[in-house]
C-alpha positions as CSV (number, residue, x, y, z in Angstrom):
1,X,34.5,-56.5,-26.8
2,X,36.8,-59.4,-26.8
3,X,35.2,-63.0,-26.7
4,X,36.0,-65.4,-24.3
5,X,37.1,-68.9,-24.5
6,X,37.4,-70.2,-21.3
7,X,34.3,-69.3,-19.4
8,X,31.3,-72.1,-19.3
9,X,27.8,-70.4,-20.8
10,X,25.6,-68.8,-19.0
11,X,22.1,-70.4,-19.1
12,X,20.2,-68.1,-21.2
13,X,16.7,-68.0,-21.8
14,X,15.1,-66.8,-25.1
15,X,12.0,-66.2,-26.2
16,X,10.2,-64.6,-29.3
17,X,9.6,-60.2,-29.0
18,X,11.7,-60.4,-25.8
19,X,15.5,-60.1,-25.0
20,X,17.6,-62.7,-23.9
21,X,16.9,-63.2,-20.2
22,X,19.6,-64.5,-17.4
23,X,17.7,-65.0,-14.2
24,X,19.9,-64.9,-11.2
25,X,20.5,-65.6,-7.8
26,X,23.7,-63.5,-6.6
27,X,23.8,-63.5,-2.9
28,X,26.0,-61.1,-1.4
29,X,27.1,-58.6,-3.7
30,X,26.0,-58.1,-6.3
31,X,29.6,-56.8,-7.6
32,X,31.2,-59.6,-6.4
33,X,28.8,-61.9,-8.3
34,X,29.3,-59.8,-11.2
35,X,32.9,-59.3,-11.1
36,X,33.0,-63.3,-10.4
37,X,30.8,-64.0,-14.2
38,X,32.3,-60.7,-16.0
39,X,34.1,-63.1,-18.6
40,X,31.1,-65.3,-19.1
41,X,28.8,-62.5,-19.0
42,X,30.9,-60.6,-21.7
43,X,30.5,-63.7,-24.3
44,X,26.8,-63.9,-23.6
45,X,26.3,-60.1,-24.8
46,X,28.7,-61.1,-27.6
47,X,26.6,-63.8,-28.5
48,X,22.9,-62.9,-28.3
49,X,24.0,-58.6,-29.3
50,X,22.1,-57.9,-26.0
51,X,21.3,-60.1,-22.1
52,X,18.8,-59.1,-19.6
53,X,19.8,-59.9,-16.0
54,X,17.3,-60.2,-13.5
55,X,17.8,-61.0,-9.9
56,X,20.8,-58.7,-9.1
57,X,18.7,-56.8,-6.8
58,X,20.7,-53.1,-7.1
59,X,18.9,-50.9,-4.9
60,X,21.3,-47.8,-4.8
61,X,23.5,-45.7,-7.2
62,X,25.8,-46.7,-5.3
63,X,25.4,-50.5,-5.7
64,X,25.0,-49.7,-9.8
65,X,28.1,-48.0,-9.6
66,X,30.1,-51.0,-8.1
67,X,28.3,-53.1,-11.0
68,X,29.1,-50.8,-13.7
69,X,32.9,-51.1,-12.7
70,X,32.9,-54.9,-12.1
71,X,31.4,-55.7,-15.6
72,X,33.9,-53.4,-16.9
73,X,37.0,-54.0,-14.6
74,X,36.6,-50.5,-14.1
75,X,36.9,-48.8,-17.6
76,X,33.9,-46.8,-17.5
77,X,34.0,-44.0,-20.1
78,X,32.7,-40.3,-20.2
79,X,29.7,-38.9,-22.3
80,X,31.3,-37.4,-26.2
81,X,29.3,-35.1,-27.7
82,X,26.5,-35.4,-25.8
83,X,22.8,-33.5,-27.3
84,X,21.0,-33.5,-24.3
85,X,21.6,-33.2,-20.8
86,X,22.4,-36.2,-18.0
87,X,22.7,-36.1,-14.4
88,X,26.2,-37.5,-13.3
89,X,25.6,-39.7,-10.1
90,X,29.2,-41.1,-10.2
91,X,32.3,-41.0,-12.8
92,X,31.3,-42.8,-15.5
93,X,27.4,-43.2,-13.9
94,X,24.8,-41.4,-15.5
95,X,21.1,-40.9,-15.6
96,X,18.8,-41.1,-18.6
97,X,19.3,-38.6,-21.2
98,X,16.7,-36.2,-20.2
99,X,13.5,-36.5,-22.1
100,X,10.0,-36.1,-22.4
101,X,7.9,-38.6,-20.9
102,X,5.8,-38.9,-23.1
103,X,7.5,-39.2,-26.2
104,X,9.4,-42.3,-27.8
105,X,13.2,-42.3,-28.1
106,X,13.7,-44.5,-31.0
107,X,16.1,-46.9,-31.9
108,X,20.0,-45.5,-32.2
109,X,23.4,-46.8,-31.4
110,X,25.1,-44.8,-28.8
111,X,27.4,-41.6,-30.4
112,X,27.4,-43.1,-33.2
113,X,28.2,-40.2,-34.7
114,X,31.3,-39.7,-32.6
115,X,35.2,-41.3,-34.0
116,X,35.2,-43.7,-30.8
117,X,32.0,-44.9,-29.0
118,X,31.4,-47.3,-26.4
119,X,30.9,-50.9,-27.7
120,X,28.9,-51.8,-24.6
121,X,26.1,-50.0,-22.8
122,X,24.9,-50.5,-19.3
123,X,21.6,-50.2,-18.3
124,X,20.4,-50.8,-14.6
125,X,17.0,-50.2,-13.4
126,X,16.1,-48.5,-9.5
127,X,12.4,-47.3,-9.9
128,X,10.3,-49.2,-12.7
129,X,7.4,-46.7,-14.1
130,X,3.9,-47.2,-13.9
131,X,3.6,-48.2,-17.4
132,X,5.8,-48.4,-20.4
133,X,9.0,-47.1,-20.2
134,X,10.9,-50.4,-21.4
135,X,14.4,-49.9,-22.9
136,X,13.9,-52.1,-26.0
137,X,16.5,-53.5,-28.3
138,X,16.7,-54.2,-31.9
139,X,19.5,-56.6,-33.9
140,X,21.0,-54.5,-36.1
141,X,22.0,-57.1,-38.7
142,X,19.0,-57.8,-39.1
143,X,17.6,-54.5,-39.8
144,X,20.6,-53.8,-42.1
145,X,19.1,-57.3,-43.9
146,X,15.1,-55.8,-43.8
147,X,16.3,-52.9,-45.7
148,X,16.0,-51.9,-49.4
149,X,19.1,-52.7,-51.1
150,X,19.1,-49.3,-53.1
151,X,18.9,-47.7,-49.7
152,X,21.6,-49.5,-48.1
153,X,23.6,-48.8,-51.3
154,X,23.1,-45.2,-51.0
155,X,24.5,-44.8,-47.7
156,X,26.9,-47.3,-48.1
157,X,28.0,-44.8,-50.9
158,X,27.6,-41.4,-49.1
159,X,27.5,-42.3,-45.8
160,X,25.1,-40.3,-43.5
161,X,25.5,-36.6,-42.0
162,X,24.7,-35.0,-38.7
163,X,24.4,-31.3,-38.4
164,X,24.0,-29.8,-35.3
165,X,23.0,-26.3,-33.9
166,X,24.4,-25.4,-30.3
167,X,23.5,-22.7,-28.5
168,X,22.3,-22.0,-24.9
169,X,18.0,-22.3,-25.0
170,X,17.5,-26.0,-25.9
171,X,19.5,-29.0,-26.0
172,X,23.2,-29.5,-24.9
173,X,25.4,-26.3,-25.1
174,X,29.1,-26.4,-27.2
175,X,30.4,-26.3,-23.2
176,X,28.2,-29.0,-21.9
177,X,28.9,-31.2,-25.1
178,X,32.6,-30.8,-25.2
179,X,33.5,-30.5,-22.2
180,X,35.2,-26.9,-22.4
181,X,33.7,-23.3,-23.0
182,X,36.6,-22.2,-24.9
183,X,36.3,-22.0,-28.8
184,X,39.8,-22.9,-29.2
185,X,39.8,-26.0,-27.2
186,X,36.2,-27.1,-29.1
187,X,37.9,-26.3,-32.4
188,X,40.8,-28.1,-31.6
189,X,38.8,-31.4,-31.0
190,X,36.7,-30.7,-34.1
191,X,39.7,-30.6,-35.9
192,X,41.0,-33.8,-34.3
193,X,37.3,-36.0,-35.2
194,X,36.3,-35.3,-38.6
195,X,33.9,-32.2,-37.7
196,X,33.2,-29.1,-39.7
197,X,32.6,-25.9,-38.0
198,X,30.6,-22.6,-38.3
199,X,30.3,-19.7,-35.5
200,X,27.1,-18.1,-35.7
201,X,26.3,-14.8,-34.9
202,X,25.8,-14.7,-31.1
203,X,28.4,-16.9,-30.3
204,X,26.3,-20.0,-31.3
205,X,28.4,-22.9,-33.0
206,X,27.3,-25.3,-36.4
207,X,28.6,-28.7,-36.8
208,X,28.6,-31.2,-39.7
209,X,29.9,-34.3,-39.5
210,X,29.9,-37.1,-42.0
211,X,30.1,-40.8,-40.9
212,X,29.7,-44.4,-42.3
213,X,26.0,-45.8,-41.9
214,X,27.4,-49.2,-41.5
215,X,29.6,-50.8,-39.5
216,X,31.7,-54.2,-39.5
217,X,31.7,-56.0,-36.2
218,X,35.5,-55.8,-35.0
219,X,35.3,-59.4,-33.4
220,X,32.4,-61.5,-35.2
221,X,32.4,-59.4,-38.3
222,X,29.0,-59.4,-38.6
223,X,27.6,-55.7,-40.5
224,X,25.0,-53.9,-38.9
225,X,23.3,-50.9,-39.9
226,X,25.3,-48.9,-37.2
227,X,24.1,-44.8,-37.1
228,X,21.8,-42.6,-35.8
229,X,20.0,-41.6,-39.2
230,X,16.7,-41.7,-37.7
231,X,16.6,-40.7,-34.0
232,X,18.4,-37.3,-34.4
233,X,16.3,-36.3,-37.8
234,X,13.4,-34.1,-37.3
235,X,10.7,-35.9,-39.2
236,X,10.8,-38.0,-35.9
237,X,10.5,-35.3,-33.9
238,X,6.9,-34.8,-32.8
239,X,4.6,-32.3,-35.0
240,X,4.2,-29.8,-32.5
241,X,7.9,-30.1,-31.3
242,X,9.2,-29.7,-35.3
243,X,6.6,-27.0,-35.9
244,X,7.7,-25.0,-32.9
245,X,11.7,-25.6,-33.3
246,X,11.3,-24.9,-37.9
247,X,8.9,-21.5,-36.6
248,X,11.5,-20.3,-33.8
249,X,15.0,-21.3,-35.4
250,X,14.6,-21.6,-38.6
251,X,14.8,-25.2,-40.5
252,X,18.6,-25.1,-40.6
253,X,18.4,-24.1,-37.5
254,X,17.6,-27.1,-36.0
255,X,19.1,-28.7,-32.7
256,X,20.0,-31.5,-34.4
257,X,19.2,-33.0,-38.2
258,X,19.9,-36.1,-40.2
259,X,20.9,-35.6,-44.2
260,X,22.7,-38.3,-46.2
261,X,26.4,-37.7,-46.6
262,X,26.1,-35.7,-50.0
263,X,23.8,-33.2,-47.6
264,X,20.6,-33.8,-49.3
265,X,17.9,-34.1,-47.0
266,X,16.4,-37.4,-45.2
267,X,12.6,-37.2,-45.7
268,X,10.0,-38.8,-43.7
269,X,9.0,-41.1,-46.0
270,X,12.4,-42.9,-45.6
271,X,12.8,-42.2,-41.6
272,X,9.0,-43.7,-41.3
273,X,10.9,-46.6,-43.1
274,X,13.8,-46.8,-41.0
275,X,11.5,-46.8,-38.0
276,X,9.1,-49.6,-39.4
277,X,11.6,-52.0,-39.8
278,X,13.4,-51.2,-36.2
279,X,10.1,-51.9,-34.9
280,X,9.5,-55.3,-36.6
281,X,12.6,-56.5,-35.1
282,X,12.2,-55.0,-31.5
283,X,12.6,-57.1,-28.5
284,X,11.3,-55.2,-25.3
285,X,10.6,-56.4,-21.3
286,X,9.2,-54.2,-18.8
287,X,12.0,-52.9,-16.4
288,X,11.7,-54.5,-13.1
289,X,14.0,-52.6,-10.3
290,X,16.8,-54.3,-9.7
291,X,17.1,-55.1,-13.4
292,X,20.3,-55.1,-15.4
293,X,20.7,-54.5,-18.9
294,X,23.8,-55.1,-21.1
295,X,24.0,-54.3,-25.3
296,X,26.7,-54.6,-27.6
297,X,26.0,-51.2,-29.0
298,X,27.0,-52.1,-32.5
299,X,24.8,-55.3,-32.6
300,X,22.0,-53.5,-31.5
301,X,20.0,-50.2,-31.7
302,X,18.5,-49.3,-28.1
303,X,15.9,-46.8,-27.1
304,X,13.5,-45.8,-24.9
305,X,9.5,-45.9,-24.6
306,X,7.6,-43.3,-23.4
307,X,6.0,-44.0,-19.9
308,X,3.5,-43.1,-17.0
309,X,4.9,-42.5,-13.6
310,X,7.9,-42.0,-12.2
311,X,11.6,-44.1,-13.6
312,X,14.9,-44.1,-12.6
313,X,17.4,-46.2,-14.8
314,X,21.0,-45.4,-14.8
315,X,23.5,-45.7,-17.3
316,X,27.1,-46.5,-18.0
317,X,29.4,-47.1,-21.1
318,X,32.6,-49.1,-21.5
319,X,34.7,-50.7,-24.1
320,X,36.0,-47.9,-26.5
321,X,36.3,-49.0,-30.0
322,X,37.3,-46.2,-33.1
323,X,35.0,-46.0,-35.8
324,X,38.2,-47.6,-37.9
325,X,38.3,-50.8,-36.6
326,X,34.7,-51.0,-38.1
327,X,35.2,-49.9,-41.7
328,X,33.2,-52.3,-43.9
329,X,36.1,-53.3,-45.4
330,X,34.2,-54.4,-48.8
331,X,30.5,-53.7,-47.8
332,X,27.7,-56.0,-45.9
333,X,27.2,-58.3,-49.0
């Protein structure tokens, strides 16, 4: 995300457990209004890692759509490697990944585990649930700070793994998460983004992919504890849900799975950790429709709460930034 040095600050309200807030007044448009403040909106998110603007009044996909592509002067970017499935309203317009209700979606960074990821996120709300539900945030500098330093040192030394098990019964599929059904085409962008392969008897495919657990800011240079260690590991999986998945496919059969980057597992003890100290330094508002949400996604972790009732919150990415414009380039201290 580049900063911006001409346009005047937004007036942005703060307050402690909850995200920066921008309460607005658009008339017209919303787009227009939007496309009018994309600079100044752009160095709020910058500045505060996240901004919470209220008063838009998006009623449609359609409307979200035309939001999506003013904030981002139309650069919205497709879903990488995705691990479960989303409903495509628009190019570049998605729903929610599809989850259950009633269980938490903790705190991650958008593919983080992919070679390029989006460094912004958009968020806009169209039905509000019943209850819960929020899309929280969470500074990761700061949780990169609240850690252990022999933690941080170990995955600053080994970096972090994902392994991943497609096949057709749960999750994402090879097709749906590449984008092609042919092995040679999936191989070929294996190949091309750092990812082992395996094909499994049945036609099933194995990944492993090794990334950094850290990344460096490419405009403030800040270092924030940038991965998806704890989401995608199964100790945060619910009981039941691990019990069932470890008794039908086996525990390196998994989905999805977490290790550290030497391979050696990521026990619950230090994923209970990980999650602890998200939580300590989670900032959360209850989605009101209309509501729209922007994140630097390497500032901050997102994720999503489990709710009553019925929700509707669209998404979009933009900004592409490669994992090597973020190398620590001499660590976080």
């Amino acid at each position: 995300m580049s900063p911006s040095t001409t346009a005047p600050p937004l007036p942005v309200q703060t307050a402690p457990g909850k995200p920066p807030l921008l309460a607005v007044q658009a008339g017209g448009r919303a787009a227009d209004w939007t496309a009018a403040h994309r600079d100044a909106l752009r160095q709020a998110v910058l500045n505060h890692g996240a901004l919470l603007v209220r008063g838009l009044g998006l009623r449609s996909h359609a409307e979200i759509g035309d939001v999506f592509r003013a904030f981002s002067a139309g650069r919205l970017l497709p879903e990488r490697e995705s691990f479960a499935p989303r409903a495509v309203h628009q190019p570049g317009v998605f729903g929610s990944t599809k989850w259950p209700a009633n269980q938490q979606m903790c705190m991650h960074h958008e593919q983080s585990f992919a070679t390029d990821f989006p460094g912004v996120m958009m968020f806009a709300c169209l039905t509000a649930p019943a209850a819960g539900g929020a899309t929280p945030v969470a500074d990761a500098t700061a949780v990169l700070n609240a850690l252990p330093r022999d933690l941080v040192g170990r995955f600053e030394r080994e970096g972090w793994m994902l392994v991943r098990n497609y096949n057709d019964e749960i999750g994402s599929s090879y097709a749906e998460a590449f984008g092609t059904s042919d092995p040679a085409a999936v191989e070929h962008y294996c190949r091309n983004n750092g990812i082992e392969f395996e094909w499994q008897p049945g036609g099933g495919l194995r990944t492993r992919q090794r990334r950094a657990a850290i990344a460096r800011h490419p405009v403030t240079g800040h270092f924030s504890w940038f991965n998806q260690i704890a989401f995608l590991n199964e100790w945060t999986l619910e009981p039941d849900v691990r019990e069932f998945l470890v008794d039908t496919y086996g525990g390196d059969g998994l989905p999805f799975n977490t290790r550290f980057g030497s391979g050696a597992p990521v026990g619950p003890e230090i994923v209970q950790l990980l999650n602890s100290v998200y939580e300590a330094h989670t900032l959360r508002e209850p989605w009101q429709p209309g509501d729209l949400l922007l994140v630097d996604n390497i500032r901050c972790a997102h994720a999503r709460e489990p709710y009553d009732g019925q929700r509707e919150v669209l998404v979009g990415m933009t900004e592409p930034v490669n994992v090597a414009a973020c190398a620590p380039q001499g660590g976080p201290r």
